[in-house]
N, C-alpha and C positions, 0 to 999 in steps of 0.2 A: 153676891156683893163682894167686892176685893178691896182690900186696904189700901188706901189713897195719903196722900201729902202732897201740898204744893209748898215749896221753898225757895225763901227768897237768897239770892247767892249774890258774893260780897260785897256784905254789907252786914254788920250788928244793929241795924235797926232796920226793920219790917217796913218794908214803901219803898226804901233809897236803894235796892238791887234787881238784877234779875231774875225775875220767878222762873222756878221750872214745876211740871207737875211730876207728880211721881206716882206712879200704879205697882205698887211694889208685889200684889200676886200676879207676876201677867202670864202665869203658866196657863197654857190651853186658848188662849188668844188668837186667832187667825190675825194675817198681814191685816187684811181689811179693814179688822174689826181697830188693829191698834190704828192705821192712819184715818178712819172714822172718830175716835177720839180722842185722837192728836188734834185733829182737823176741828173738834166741837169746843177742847181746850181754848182753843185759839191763841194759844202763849208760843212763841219762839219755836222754846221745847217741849214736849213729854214724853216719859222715858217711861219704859216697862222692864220689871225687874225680873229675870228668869233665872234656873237655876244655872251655875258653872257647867261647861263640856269639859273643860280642864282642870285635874286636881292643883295647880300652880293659882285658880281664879278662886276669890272667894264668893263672885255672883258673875251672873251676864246683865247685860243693857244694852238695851233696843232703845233708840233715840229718834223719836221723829220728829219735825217742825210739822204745821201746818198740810205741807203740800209735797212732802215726802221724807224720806229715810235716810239719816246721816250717820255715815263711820263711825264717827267719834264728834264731840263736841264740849268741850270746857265750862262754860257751869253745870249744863244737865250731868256732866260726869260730878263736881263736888257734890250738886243738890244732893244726887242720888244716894251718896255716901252717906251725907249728913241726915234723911232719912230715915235710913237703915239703921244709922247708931243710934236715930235718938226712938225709933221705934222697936229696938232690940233684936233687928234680924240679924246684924253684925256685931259680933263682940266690940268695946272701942278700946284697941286694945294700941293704937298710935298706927299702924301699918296695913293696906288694903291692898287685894292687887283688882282691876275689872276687866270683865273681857268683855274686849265690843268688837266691832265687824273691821275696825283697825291695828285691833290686836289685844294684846296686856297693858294696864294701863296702870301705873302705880300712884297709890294714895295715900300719902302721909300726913297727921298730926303734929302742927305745931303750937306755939304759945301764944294765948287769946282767942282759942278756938279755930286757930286757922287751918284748912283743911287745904293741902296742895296737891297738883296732880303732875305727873310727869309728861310731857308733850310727846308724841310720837319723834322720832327720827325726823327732819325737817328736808325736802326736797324742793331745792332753791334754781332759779332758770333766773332770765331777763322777761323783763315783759313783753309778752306779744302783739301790744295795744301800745300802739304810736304816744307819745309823749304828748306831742299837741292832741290830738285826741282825747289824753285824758284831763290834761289842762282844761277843754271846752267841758266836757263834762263837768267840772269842776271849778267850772266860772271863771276862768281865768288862770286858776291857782296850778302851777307845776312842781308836784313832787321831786322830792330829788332822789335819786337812786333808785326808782323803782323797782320790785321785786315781785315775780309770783314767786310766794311761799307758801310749802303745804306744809301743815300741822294736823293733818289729819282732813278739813277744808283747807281748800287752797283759795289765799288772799294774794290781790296785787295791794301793796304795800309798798308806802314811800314818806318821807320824810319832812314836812314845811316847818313854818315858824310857827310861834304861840297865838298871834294875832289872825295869821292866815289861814291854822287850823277853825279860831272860833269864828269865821267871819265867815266860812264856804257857803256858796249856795251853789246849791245842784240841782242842774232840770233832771228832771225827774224821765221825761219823755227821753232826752236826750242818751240819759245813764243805761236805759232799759233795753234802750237800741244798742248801745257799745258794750255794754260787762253782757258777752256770754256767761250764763251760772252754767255751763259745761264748761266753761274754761275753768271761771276763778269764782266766787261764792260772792264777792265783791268787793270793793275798795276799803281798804283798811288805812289810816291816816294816822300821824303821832306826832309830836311836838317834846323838845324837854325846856321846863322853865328855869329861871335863875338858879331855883333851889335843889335843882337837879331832879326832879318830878318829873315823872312822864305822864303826858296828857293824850289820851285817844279818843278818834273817833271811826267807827266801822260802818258801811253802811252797804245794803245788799237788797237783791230782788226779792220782797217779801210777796210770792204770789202773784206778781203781775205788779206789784206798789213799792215804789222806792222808799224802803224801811231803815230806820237806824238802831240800829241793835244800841240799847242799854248800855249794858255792858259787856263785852266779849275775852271770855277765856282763849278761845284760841287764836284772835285776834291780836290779844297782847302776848300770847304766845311767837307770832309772825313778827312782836313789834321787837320783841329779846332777838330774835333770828335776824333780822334784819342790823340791830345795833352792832351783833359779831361780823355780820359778813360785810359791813361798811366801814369796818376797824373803828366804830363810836363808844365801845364799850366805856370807854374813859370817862364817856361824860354822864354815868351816871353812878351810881353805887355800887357793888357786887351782889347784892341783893336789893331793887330800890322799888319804893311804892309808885304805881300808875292811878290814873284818878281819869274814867267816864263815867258818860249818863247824864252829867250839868243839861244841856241842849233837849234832852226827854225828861228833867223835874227828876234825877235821881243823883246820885254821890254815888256809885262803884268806888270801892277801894279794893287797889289787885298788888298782890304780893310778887314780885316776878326775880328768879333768878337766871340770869343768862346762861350759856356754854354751852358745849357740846350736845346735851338736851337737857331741856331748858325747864324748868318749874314754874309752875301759873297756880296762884293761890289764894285764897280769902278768907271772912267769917262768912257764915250761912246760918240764917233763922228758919227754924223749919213753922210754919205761919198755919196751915191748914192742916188738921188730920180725920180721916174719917172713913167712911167708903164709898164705895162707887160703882156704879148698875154701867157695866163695859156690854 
């Protein structure tokens, strides 16, 4: 048996965030055995906790979705922290570093429990996928500026209004057929409202099914990336809160600072603990 938590990430109330699971013994694990229980999970993410290679890490994390093995991924990286401190295998001591198959990742504590993580280095192109193209997928709607941005997954990501974020309908047959997930992980959308809020929404090939991610850390990570390299930084705060998940029955609140690398942040309820037959 190995010690387990599922956590729900940003959000201070249990329901309204993204779950991740967490298998925080995953020493002696085969590949297998983890995307066998990532896969039975059935959540987004679940992470398996191993020790550091590097004395700079204070743990390692294996991150897998359902139907394979991801570099890096923003809540499974908070859950996993949030975790660890509240199950005592991390001192909580404000400062973490993680290592995952995208590198060192850093994690710091702030106030209300907010747990941030540092984005990788952001590697930004033009889209490869025709404008109109992504319009028809998208019902109509044409993003403006389009970007593949990698954050570790690489989003295309683009910009509309408030009304035309919430109003998208996407065929689903149509999206499956145009977002290679070797290309980009898939469409990333944002809007900001009067009050200077940013509003997302992500959505990607879950398995063969056009899935809308909850809430996405690296998502609104892409969404920071994109506001600098479009010169929009103005029109939000220097530090400003994002809000997904309304369209899946949740409230995500994401903490984000822009720049040169970019901070993605939250509260996280660690909801489940116990253990688990891997």
């Amino acid at each position: 048996m190995r010690r387990f938590a599922q956590v729900d990430v940003f959000t201070a109330q249990a329901g309204l965030g993204n779950p991740v699971a967490v298998v925080i013994d995953g020493s002696g694990l085969t590949d297998d055995e983890m995307a066998r229980f990532a896969n039975w999970t059935n959540l987004s993410e679940t992470t398996f906790v191993l020790p550091a290679t590097t004395p700079e890490a204070d743990y390692r994390v294996r991150i897998f979705t359902p139907a394979e093995e991801l570099p890096m991924a923003g809540h499974p990286t908070l859950g996993t922290c949030r975790a660890l401190i509240d199950t005592g295998v991390i001192p909580d001591r404000g400062h973490w570093v993680q290592e995952t198959a995208a590198g060192l990742i850093e994690i710091r504590a702030g106030e209300g429990g907010v747990l941030s993580f540092r984005a990788p280095t952001a590697v930004v192109s033009e889209s490869p996928i025709e404008p109109a193209a992504v319009a028809r997928v998208l019902g109509g709607t044409e993003p403006a500026d389009l970007l593949l941005i990698e954050v570790g997954p690489r989003w295309l990501t683009g910009r509309v209004d408030l009304a035309g974020l919430d109003a998208l309908r996407i065929d689903p047959v149509d999206f499956l057929a145009t977002i290679d997930p070797k290309l980009a992980v898939g469409i990333n959308l944002y809007a900001v409202d009067a009050e200077r809020q940013v509003h997302v929404r992500s959505f990607f090939d879950g398995g063969g099914v056009l899935t809308e991610d909850p809430v996405c850390g690296s998502g609104n990570a892409a969404v920071a990336v994109h506001l600098t390299r479009t010169g929009r930084t103005g029109d939000v705060p220097a530090t400003y809160q994002a809000r997904q998940g309304s369209h899946r029955g949740r409230d995500g609140r994401i903490q984000v600072t822009p720049g040169e690398r970019v901070w993605v942040g939250g509260q996280a309820v660690t909801v489940i603990t116990g253990t688990v037959a891997v």
